[in-house]
PDBQT receptor file of N, H, CA, C and O in Angstrom, charges set to zero:
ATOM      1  N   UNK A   1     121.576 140.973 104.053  1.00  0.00    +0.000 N 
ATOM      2  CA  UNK A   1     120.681 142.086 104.253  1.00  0.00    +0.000 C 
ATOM      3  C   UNK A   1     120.931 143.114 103.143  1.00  0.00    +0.000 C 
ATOM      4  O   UNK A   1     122.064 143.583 103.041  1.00  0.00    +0.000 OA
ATOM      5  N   UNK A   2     119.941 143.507 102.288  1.00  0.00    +0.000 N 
ATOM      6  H   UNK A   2     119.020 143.126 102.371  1.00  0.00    +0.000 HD
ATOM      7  CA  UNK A   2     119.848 144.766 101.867  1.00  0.00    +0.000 C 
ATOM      8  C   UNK A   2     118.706 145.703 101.589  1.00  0.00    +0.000 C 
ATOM      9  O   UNK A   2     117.625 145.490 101.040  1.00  0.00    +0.000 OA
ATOM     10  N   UNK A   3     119.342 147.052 102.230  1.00  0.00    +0.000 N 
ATOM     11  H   UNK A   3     120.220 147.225 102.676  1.00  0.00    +0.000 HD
ATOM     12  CA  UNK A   3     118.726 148.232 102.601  1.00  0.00    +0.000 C 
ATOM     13  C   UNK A   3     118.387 148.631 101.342  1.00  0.00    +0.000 C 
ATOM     14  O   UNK A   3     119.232 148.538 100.451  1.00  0.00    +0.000 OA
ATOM     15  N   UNK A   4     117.265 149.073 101.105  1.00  0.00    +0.000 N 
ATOM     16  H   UNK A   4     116.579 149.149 101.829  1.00  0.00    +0.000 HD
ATOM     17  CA  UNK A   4     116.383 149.969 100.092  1.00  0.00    +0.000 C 
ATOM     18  C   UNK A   4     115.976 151.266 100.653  1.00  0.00    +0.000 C 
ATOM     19  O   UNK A   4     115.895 151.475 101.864  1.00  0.00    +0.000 OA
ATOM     20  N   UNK A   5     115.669 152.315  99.539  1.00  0.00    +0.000 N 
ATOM     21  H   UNK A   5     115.735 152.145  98.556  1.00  0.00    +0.000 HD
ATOM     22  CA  UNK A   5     115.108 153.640  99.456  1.00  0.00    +0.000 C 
ATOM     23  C   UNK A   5     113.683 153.161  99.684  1.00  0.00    +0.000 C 
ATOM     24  O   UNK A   5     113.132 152.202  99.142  1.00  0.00    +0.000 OA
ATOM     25  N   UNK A   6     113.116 154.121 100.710  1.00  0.00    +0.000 N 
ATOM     26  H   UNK A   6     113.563 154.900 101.150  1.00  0.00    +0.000 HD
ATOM     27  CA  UNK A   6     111.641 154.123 100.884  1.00  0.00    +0.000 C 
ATOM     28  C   UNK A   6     111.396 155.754 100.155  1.00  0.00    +0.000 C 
ATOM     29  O   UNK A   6     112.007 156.806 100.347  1.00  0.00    +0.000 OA
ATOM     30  N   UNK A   7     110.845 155.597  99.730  1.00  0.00    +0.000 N 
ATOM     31  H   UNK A   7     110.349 154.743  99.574  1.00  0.00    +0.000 HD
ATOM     32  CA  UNK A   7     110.436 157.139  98.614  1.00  0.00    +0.000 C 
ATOM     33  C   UNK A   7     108.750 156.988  98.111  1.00  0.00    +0.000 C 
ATOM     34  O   UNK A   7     108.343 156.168  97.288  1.00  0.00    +0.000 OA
ATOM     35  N   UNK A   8     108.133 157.742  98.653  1.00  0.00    +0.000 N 
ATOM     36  H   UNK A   8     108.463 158.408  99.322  1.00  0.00    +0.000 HD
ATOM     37  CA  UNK A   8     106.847 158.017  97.813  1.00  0.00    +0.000 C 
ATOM     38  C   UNK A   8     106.318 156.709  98.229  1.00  0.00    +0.000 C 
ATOM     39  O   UNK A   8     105.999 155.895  97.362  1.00  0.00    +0.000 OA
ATOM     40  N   UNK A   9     106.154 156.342  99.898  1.00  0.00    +0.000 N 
ATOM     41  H   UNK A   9     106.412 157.002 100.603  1.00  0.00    +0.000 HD
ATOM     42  CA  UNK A   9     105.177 155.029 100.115  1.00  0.00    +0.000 C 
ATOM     43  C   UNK A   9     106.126 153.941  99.815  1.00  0.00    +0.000 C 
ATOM     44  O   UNK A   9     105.813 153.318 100.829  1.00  0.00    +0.000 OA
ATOM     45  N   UNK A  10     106.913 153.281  99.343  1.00  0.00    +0.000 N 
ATOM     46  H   UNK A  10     107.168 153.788  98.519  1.00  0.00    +0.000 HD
ATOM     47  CA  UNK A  10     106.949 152.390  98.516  1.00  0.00    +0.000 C 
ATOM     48  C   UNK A  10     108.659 152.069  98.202  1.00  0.00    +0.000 C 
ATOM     49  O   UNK A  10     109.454 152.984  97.990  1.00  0.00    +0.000 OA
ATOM     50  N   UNK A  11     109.013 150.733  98.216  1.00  0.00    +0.000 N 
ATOM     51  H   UNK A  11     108.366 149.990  98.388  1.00  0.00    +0.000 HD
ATOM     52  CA  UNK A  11     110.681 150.449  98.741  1.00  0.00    +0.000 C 
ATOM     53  C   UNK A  11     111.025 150.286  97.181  1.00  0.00    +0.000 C 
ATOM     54  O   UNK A  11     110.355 149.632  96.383  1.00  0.00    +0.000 OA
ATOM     55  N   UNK A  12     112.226 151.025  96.892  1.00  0.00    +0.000 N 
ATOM     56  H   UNK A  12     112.770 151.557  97.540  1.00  0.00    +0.000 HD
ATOM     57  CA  UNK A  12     112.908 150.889  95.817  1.00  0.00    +0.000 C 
ATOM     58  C   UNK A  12     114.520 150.205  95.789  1.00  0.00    +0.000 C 
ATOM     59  O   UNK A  12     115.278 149.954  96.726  1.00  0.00    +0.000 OA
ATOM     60  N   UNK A  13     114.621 150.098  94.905  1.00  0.00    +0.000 N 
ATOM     61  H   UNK A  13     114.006 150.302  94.144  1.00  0.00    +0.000 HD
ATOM     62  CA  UNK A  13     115.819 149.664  95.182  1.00  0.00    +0.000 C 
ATOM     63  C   UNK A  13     117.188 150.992  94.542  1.00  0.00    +0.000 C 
ATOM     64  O   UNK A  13     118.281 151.188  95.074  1.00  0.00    +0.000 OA
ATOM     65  N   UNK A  14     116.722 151.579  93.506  1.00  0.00    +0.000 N 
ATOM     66  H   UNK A  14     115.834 151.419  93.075  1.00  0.00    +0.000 HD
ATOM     67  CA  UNK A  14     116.982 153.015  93.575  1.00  0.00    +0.000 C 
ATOM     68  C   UNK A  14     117.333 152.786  91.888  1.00  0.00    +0.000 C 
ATOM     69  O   UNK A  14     117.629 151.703  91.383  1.00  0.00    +0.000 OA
ATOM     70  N   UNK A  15     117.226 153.985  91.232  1.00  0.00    +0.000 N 
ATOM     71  H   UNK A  15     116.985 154.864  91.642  1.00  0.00    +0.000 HD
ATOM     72  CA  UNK A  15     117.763 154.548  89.752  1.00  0.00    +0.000 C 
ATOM     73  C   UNK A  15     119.055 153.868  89.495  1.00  0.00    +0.000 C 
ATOM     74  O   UNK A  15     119.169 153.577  88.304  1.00  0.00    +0.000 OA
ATOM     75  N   UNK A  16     120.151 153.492  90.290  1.00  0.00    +0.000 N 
ATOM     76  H   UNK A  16     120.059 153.729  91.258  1.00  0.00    +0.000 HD
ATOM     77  CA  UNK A  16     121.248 153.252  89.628  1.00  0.00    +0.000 C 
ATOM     78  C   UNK A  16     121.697 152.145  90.446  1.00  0.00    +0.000 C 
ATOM     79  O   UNK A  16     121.115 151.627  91.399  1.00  0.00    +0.000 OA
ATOM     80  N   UNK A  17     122.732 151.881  89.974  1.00  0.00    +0.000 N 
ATOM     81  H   UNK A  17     123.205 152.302  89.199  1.00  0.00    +0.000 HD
ATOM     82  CA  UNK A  17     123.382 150.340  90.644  1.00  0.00    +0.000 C 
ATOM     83  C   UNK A  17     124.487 150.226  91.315  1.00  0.00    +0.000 C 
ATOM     84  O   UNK A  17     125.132 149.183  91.424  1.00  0.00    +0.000 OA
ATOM     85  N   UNK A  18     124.931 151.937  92.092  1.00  0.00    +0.000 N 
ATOM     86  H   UNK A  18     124.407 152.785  92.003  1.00  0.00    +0.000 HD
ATOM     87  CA  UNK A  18     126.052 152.133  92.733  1.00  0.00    +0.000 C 
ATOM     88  C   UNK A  18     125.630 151.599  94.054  1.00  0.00    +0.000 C 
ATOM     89  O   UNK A  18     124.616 152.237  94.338  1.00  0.00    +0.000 OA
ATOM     90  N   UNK A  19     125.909 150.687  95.083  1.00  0.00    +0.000 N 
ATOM     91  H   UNK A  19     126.733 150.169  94.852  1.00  0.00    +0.000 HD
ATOM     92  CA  UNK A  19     125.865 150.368  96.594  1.00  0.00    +0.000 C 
ATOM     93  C   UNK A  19     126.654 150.080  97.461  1.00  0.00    +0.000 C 
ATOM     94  O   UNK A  19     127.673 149.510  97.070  1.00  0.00    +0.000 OA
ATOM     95  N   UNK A  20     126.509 150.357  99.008  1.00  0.00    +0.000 N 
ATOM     96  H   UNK A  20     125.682 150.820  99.325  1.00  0.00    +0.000 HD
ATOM     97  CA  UNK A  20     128.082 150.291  99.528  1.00  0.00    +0.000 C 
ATOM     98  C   UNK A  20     127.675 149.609 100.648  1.00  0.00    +0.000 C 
ATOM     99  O   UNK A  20     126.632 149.765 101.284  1.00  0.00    +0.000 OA
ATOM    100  N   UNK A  21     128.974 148.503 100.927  1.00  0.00    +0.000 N 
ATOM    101  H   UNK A  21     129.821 148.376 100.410  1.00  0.00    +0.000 HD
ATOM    102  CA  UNK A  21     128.710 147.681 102.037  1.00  0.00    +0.000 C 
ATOM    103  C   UNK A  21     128.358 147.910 103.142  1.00  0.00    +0.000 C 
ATOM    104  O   UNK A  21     128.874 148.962 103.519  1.00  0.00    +0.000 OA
ATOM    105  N   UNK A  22     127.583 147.361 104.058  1.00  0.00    +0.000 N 
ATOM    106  H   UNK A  22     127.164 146.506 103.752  1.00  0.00    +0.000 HD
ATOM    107  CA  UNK A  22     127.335 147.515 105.385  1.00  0.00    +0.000 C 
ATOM    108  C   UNK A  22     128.165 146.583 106.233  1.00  0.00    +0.000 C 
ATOM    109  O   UNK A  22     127.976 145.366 106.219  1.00  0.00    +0.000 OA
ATOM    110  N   UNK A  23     129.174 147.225 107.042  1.00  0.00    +0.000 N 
ATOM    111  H   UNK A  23     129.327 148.213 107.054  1.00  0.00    +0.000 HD
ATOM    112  CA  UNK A  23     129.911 146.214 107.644  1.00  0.00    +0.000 C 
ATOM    113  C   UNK A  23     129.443 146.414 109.065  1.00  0.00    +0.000 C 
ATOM    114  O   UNK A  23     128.819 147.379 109.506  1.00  0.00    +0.000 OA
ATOM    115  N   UNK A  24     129.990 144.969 109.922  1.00  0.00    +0.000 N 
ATOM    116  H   UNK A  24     130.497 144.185 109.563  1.00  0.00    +0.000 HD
ATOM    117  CA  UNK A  24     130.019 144.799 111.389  1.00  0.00    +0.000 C 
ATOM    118  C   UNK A  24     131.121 145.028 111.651  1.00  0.00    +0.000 C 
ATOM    119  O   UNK A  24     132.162 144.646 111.117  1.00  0.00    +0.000 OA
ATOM    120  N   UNK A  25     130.824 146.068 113.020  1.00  0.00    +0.000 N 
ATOM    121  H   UNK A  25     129.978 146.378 113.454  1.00  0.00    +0.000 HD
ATOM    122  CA  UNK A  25     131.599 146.777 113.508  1.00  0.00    +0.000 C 
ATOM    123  C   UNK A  25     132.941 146.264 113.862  1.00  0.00    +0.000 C 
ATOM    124  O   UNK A  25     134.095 146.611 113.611  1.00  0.00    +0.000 OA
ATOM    125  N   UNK A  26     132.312 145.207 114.612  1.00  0.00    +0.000 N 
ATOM    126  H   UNK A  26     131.375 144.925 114.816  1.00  0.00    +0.000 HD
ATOM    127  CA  UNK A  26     133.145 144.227 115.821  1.00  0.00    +0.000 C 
ATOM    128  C   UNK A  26     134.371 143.238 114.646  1.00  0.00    +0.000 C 
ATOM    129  O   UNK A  26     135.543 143.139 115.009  1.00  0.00    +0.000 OA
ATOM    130  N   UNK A  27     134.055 142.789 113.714  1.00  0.00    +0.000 N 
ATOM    131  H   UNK A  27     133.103 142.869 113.419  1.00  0.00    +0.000 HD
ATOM    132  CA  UNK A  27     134.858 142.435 112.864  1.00  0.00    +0.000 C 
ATOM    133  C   UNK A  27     134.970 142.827 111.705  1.00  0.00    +0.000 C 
ATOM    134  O   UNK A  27     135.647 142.113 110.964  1.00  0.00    +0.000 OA
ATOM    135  N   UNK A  28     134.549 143.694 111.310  1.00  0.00    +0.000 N 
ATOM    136  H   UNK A  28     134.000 144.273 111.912  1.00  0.00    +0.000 HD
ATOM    137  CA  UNK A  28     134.837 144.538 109.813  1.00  0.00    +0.000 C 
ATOM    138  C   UNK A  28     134.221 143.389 108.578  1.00  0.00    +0.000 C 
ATOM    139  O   UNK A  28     134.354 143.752 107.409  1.00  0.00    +0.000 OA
ATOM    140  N   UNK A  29     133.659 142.229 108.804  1.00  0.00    +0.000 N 
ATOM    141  H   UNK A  29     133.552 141.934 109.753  1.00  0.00    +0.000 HD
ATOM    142  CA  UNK A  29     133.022 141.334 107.748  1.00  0.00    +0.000 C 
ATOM    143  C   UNK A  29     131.579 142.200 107.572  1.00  0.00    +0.000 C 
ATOM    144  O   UNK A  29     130.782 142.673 108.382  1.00  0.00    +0.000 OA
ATOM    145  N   UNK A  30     131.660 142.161 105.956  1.00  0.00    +0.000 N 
ATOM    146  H   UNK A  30     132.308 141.778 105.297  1.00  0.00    +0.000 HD
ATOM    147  CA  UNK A  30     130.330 143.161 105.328  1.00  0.00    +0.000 C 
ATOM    148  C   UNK A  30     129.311 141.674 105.590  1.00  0.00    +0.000 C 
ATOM    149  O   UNK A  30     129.599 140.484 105.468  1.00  0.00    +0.000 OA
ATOM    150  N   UNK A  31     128.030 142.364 105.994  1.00  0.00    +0.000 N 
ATOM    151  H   UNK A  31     127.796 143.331 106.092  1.00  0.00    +0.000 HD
ATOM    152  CA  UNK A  31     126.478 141.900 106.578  1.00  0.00    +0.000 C 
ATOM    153  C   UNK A  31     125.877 142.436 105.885  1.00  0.00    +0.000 C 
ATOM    154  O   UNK A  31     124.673 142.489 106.134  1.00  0.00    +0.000 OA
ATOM    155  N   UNK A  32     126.342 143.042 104.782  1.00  0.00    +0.000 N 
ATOM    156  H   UNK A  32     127.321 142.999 104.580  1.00  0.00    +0.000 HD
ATOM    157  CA  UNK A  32     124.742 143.288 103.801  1.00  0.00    +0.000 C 
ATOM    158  C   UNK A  32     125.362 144.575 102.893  1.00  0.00    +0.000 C 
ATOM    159  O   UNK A  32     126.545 144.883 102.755  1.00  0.00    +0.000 OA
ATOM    160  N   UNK A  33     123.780 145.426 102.141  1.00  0.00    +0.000 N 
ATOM    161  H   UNK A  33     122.818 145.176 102.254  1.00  0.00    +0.000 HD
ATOM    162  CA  UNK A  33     124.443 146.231 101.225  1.00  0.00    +0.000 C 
ATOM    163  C   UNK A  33     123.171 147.048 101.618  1.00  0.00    +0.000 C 
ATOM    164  O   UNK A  33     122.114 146.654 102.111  1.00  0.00    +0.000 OA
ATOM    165  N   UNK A  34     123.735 148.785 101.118  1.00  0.00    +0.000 N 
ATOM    166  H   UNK A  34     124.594 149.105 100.718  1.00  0.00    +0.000 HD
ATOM    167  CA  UNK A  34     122.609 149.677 101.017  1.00  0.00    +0.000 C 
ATOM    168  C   UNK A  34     122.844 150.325  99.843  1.00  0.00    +0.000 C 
ATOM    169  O   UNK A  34     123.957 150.690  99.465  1.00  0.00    +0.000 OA
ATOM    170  N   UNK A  35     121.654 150.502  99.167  1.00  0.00    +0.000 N 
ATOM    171  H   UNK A  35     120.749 150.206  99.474  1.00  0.00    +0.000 HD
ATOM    172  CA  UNK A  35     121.725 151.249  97.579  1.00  0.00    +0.000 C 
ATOM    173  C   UNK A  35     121.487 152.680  97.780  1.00  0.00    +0.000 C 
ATOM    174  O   UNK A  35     120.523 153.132  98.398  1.00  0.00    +0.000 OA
ATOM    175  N   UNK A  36     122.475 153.417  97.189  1.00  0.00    +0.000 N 
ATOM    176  H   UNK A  36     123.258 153.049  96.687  1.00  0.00    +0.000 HD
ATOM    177  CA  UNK A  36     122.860 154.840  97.249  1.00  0.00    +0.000 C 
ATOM    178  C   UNK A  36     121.981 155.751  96.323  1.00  0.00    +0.000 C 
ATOM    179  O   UNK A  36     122.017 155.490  95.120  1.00  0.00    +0.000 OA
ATOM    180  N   UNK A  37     121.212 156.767  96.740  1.00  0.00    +0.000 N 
ATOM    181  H   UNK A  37     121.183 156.979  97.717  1.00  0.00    +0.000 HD
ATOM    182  CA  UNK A  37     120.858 157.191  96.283  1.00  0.00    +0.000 C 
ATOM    183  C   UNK A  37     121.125 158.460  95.263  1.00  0.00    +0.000 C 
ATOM    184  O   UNK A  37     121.832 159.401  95.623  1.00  0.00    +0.000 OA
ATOM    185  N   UNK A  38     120.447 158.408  93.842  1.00  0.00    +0.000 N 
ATOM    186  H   UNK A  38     119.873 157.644  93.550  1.00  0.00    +0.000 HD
ATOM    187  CA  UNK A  38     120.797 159.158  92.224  1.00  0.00    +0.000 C 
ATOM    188  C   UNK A  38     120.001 160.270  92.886  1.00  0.00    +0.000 C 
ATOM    189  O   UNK A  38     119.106 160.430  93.717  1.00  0.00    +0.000 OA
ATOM    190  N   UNK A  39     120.763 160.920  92.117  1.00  0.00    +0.000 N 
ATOM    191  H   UNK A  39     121.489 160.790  91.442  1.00  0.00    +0.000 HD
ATOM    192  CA  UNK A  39     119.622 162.220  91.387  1.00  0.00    +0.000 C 
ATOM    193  C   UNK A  39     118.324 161.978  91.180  1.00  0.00    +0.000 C 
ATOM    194  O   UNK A  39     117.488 162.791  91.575  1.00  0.00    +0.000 OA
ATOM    195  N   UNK A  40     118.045 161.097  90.682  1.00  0.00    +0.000 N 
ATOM    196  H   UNK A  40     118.724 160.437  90.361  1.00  0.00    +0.000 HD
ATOM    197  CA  UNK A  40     116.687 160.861  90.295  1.00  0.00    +0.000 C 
ATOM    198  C   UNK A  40     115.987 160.397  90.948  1.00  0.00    +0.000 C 
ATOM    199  O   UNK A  40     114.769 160.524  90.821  1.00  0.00    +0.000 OA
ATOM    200  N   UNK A  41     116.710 159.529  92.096  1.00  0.00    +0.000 N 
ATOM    201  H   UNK A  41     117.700 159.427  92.199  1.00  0.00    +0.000 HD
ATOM    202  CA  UNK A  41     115.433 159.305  93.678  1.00  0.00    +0.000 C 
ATOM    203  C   UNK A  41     115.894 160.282  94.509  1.00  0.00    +0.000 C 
ATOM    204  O   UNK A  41     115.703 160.007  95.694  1.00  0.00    +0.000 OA
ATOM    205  N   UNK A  42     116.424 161.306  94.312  1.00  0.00    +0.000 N 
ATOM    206  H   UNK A  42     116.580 161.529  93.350  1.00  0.00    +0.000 HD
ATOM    207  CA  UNK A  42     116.406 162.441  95.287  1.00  0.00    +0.000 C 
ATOM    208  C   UNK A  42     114.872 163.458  94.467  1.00  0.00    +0.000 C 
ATOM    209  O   UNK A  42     114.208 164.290  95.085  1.00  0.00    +0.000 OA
ATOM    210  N   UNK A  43     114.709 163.164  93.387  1.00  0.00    +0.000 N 
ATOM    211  H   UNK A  43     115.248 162.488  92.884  1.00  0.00    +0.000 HD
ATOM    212  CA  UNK A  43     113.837 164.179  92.785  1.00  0.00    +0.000 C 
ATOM    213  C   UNK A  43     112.412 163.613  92.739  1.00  0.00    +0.000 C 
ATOM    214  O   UNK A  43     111.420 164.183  92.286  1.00  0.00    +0.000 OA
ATOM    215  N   UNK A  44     112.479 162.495  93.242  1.00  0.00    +0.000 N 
ATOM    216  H   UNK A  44     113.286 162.032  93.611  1.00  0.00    +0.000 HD
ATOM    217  CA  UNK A  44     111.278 161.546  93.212  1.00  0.00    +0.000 C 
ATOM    218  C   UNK A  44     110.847 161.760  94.524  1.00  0.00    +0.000 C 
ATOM    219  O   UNK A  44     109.698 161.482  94.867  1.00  0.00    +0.000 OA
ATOM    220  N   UNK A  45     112.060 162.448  95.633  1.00  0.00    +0.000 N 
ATOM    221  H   UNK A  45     112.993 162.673  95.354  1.00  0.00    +0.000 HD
ATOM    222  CA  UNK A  45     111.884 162.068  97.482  1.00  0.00    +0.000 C 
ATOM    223  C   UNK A  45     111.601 163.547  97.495  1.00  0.00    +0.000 C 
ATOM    224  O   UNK A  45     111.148 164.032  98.531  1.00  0.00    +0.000 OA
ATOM    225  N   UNK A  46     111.768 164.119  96.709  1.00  0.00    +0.000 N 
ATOM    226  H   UNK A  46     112.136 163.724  95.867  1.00  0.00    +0.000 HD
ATOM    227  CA  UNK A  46     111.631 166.047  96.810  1.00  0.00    +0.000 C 
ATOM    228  C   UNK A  46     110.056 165.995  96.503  1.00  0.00    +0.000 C 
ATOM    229  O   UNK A  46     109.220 166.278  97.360  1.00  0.00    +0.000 OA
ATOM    230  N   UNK A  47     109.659 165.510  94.876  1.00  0.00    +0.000 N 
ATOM    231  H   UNK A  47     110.339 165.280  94.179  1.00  0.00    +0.000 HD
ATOM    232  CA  UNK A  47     108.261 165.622  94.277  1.00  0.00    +0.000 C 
ATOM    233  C   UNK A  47     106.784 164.618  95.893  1.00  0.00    +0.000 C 
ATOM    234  O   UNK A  47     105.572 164.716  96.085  1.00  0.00    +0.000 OA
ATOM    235  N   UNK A  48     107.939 163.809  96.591  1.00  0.00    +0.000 N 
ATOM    236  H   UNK A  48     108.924 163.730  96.435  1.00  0.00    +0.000 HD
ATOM    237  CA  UNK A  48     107.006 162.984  97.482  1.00  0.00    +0.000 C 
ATOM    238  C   UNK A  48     106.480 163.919  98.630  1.00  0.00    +0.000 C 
ATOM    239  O   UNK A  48     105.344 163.900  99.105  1.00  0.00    +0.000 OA
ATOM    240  N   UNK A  49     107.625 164.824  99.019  1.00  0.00    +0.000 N 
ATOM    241  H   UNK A  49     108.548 164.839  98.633  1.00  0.00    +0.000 HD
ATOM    242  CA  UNK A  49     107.435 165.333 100.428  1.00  0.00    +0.000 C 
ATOM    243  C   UNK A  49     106.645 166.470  99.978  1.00  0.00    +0.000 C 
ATOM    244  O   UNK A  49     105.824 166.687 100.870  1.00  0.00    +0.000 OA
ATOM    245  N   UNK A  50     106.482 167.372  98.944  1.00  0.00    +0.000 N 
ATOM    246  H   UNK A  50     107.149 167.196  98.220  1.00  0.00    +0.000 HD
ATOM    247  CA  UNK A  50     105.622 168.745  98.178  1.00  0.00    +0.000 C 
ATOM    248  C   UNK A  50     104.500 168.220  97.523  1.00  0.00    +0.000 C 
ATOM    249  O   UNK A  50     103.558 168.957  97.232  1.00  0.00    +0.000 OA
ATOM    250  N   UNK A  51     104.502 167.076  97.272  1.00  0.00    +0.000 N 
ATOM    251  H   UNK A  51     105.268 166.478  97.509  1.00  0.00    +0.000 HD
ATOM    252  CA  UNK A  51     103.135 166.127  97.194  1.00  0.00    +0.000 C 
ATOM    253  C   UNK A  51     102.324 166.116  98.922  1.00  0.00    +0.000 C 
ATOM    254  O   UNK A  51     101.280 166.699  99.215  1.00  0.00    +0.000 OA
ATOM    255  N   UNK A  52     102.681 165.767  99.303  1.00  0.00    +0.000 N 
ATOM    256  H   UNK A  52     103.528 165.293  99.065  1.00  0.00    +0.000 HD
ATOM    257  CA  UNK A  52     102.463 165.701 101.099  1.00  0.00    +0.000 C 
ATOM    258  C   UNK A  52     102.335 166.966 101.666  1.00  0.00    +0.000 C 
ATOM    259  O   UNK A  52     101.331 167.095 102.366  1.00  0.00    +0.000 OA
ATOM    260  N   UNK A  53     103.304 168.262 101.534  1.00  0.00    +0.000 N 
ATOM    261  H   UNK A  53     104.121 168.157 100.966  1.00  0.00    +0.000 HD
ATOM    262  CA  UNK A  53     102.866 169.407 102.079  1.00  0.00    +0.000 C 
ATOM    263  C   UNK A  53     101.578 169.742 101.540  1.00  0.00    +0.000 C 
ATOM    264  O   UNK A  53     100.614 170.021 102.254  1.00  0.00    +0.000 OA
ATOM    265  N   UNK A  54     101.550 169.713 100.032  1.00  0.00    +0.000 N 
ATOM    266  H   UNK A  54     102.333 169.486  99.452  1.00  0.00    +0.000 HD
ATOM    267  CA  UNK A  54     100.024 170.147 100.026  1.00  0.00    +0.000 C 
ATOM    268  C   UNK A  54      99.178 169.803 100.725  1.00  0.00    +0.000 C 
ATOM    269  O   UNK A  54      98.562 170.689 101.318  1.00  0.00    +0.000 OA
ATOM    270  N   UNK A  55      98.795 168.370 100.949  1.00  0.00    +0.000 N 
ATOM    271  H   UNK A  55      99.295 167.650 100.468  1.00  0.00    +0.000 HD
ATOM    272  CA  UNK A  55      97.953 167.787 101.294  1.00  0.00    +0.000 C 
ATOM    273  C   UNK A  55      97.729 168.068 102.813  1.00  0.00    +0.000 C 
ATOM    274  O   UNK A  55      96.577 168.332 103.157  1.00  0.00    +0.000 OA
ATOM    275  N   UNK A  56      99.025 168.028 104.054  1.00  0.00    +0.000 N 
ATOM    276  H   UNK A  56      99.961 167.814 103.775  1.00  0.00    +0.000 HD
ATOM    277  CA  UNK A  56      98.982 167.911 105.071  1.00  0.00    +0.000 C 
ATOM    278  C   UNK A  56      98.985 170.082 105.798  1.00  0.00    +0.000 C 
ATOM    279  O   UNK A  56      99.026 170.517 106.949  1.00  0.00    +0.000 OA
ATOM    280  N   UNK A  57      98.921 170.830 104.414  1.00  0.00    +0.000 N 
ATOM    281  H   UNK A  57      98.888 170.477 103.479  1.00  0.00    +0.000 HD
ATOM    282  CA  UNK A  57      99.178 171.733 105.426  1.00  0.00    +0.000 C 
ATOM    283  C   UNK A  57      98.050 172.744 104.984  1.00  0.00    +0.000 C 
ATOM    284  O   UNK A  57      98.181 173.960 104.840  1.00  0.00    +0.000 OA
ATOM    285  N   UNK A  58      96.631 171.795 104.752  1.00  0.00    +0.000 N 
ATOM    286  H   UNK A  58      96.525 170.807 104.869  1.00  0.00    +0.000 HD
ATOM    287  CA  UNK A  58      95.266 172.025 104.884  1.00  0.00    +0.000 C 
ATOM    288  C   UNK A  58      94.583 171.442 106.223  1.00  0.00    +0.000 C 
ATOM    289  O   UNK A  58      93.433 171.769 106.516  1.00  0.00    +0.000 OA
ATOM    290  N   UNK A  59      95.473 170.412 107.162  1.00  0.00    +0.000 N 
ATOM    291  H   UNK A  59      96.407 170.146 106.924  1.00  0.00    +0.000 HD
ATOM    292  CA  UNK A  59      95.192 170.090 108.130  1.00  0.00    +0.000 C 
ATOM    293  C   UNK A  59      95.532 171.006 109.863  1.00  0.00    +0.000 C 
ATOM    294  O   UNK A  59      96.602 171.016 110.472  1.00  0.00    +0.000 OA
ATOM    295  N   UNK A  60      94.538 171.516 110.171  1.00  0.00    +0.000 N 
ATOM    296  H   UNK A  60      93.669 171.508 109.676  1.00  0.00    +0.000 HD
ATOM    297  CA  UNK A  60      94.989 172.288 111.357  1.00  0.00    +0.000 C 
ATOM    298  C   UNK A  60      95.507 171.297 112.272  1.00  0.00    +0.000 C 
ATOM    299  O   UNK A  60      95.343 170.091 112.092  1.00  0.00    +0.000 OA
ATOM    300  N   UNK A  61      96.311 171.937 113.538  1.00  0.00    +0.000 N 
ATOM    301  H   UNK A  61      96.445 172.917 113.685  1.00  0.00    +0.000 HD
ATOM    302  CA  UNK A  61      97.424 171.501 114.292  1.00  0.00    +0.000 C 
ATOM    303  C   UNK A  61      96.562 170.065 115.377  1.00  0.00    +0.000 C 
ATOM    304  O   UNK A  61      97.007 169.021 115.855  1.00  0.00    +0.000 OA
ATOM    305  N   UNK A  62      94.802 170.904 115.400  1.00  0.00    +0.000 N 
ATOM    306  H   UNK A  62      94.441 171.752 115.011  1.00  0.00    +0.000 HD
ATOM    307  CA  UNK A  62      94.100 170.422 116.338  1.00  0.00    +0.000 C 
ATOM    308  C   UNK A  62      93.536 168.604 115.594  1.00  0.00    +0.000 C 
ATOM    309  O   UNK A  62      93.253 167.627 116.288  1.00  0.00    +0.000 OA
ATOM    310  N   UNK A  63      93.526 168.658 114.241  1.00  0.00    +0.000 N 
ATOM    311  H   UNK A  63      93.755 169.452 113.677  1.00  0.00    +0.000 HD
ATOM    312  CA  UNK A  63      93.350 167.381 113.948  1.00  0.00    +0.000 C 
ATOM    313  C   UNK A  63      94.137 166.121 113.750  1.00  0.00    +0.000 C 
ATOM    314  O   UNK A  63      93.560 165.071 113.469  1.00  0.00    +0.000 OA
TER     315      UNK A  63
């Protein structure tokens, strides 16, 4: 199993190539990996959500 960044619609696997195991609990054997997120998909997940306020906060509460 490995976990990806969902950012801006759309699954990345992320800017850099740092990732850290996902282990099971019950025996501590790693089940997969999740990719850690850079600077640069934090600024991509900032530009996504102020992309979206614009859009969503022309919508009144009633629609």
């Amino acid at each position: 199993m490995t976990a990806s960044l969902f950012i801006d619609g759309s699954w990345t696997s992320g800017s850099g190539a740092r990732r850290g195991a996902v282990l099971d609990p019950a025996t501590g054997a790693k089940i997969g990996e999740v990719a850690f997120a850079e600077t640069a998909d934090l600024d991509r997940a900032l530009a996504a959500a102020e992309k979206g306020f614009r859009t969503w906060r022309r919508v009144s509460p009633y629609d």
